[in-house]
N, C-alpha and C positions, 0 to 999 in steps of 0.2 A: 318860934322861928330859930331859937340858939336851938333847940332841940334837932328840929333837921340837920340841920349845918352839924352837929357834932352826930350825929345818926351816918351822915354822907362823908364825914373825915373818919367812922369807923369802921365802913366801908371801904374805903379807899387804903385802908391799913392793911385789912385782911384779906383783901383780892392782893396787894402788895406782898403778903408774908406768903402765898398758897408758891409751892415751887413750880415753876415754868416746867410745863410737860417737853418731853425729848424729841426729837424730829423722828415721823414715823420711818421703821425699817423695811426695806424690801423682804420679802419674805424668803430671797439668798443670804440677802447677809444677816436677818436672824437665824439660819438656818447656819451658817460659818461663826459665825458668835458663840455658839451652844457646842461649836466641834463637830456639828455633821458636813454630810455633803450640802451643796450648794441647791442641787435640787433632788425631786426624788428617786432621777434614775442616777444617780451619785454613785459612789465604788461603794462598798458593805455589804453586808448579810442578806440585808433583803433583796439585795440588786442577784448575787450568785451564785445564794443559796434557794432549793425549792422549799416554798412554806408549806408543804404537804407530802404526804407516799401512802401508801398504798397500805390497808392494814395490815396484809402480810408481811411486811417490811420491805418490799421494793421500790426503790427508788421512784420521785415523780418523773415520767418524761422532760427535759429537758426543751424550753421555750427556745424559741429562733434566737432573740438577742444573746441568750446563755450561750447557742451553738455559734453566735456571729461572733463574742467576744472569745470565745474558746479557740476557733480559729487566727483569729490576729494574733493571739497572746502565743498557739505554736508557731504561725510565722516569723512573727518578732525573734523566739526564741532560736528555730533557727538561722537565721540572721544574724543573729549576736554570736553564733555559732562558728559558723562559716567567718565570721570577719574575726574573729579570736583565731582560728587554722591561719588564714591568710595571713594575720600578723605573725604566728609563729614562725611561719615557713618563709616569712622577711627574713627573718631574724635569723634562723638557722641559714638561706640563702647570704644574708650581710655578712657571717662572721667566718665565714671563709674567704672572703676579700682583707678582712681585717688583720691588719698585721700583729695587735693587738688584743686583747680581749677585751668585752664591754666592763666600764666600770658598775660595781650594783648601785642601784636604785635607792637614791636618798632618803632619809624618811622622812615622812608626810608629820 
């Protein structure tokens, strides 16, 4: 009888000593834990680079999502484009009102 009883307090020791397993991850957040994207159409190589060409060495055609993200990113660009002209031409229009000249731009 003392046999069980110290059999079950040795038990109880060593389920006690085992470390507590960690709450499972979502397969995002292992995926941001390691440094990738979140999932696996993420920004990187494999998302806008083609993994193949052609033996001669030309290029693979290019997939819709490559041509769909290719498009935003010149529109963006020109957008950011146009609103850098428009500010300039604030700017050269403000400083001919100005009696003064602009002070420079403090540093960051």
């Amino acid at each position: 009888m003392a046999a069980r009883r110290a059999l079950r307090i040795a038990e109880r020791r060593a389920l006690s000593a085992r470390p507590i397993p960690s709450a499972p991850q979502r397969i995002g957040q292992w995926r941001v834990s390691k440094g990738l994207a979140p999932g696996t159409s993420g920004y990187g190589p494999l998302r806008d680079r083609p993994d193949w060409s052609f033996v001669d060495g030309r290029p693979a055609p290019l997939w819709a999502g490559q041509l769909r993200r290719r498009h935003d990113n010149e529109e963006l660009a020109r957008r950011a484009v146009s609103l850098i002209q428009s500010m300039e031409a604030a700017k050269q229009k403000g400083r001919g009102f100005a009696s003064k000249p602009l002070p420079p731009p403090a540093p960051p």
